[in-house]
C-alpha positions as CSV (number, residue, x, y, z in Angstrom):
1,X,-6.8,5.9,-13.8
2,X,-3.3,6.7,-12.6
3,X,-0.7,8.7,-11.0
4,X,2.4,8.6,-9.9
5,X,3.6,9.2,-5.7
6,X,6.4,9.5,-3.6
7,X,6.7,8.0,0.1
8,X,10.0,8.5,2.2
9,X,10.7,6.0,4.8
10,X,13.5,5.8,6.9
11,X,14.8,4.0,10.2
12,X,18.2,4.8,12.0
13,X,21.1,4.4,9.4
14,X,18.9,3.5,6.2
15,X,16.3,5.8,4.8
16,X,14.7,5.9,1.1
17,X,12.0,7.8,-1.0
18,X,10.0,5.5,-3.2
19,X,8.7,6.3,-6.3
20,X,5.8,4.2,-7.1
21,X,3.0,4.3,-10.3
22,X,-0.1,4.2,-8.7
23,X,-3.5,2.7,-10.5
24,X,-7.3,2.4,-9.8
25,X,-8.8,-0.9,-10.9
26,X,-12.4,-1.1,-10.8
27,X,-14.1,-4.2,-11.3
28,X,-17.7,-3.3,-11.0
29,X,-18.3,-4.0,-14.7
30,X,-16.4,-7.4,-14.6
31,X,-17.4,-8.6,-11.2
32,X,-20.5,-8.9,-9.7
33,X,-19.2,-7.9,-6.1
34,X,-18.0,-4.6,-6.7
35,X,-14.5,-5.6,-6.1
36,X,-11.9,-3.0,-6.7
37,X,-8.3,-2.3,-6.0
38,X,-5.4,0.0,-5.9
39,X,-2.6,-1.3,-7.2
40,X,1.1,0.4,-6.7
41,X,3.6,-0.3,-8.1
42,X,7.9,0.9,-7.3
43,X,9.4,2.3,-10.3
44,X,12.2,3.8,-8.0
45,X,14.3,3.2,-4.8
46,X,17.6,2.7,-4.1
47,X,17.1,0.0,-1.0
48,X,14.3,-2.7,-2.8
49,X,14.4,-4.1,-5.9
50,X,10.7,-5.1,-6.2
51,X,8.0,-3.8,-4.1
52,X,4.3,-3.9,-5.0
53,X,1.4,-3.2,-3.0
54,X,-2.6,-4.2,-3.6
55,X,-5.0,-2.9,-1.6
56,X,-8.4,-4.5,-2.5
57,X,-12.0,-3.3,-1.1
58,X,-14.6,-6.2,-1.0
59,X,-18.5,-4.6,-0.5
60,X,-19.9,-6.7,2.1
61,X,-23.5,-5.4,2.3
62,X,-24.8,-1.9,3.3
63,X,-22.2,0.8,4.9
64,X,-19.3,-2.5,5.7
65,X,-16.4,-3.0,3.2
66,X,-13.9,-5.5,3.9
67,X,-10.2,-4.6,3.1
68,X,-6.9,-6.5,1.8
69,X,-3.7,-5.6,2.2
70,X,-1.3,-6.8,0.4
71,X,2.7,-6.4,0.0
72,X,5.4,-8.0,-1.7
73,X,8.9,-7.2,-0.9
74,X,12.6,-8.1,-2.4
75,X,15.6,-7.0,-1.2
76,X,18.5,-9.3,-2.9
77,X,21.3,-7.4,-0.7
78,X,21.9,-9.6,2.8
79,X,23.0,-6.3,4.7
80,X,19.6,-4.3,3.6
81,X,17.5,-7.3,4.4
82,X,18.3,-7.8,7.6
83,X,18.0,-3.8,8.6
84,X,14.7,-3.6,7.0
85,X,13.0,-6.3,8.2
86,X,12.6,-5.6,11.6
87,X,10.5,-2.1,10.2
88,X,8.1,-4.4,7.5
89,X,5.2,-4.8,10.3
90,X,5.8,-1.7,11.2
91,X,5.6,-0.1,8.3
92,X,2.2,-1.9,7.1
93,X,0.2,-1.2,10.1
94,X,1.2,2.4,10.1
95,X,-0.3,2.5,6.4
96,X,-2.7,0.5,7.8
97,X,-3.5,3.2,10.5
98,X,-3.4,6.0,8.3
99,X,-5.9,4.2,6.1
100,X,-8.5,3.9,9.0
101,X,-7.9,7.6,10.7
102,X,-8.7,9.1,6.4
103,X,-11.8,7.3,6.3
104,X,-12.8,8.1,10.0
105,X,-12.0,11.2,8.8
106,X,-14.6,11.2,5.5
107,X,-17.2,9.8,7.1
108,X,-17.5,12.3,10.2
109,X,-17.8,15.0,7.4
110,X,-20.7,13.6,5.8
């Protein structure tokens, strides 16, 4: 299961919209634990060259899922680099937030 999405980010002088392929792999028929992941995957930007995310959701017992979070960067030009790596933290834990506040969000309407 795919799809494609589109995130814009942007800090003073330097902004870009990513264009990434998104897919669901779920490994409950291959792995006993349930494992599964969404994988992304930049097809477009103008700022990184490689960027490729993994989020992976690890079962732990009744109603507690532990959750990876993973992302690999390149930027080959010096100049982008060094502007866009002050914003890397940044820009995971705000994913990061906006993970937690959806499922907060779910489970209150159940």
């Amino acid at each position: 299961m795919g799809f494609d999405a589109q995130v814009e980010v942007g800090c003073s002088i330097l902004s870009d919209r990513f264009r990434s392929k998104v897919e669901l792999h779920d490994h409950k028929q291959q792995h006993s634990n349930g494992t599964s992941q969404i994988v992304a995957q930049c097809t477009e930007s103008s700022v990184v060259d490689k960027m490729h995310t993994v989020w992976t959701f690890i079962p732990k017992g009744d109603n507690v899922t532990e959750v990876v979070f993973e992302v690999q960067i390149d930027i080959y030009d010096p100049i982008k680099y060094s502007t866009l790596s002050s914003v890397f933290s940044y820009m995971a834990q705000t994913q990061m937030d906006a993970f937690i506040v959806e499922v907060e969000n779910r489970l209150q309407k159940k």
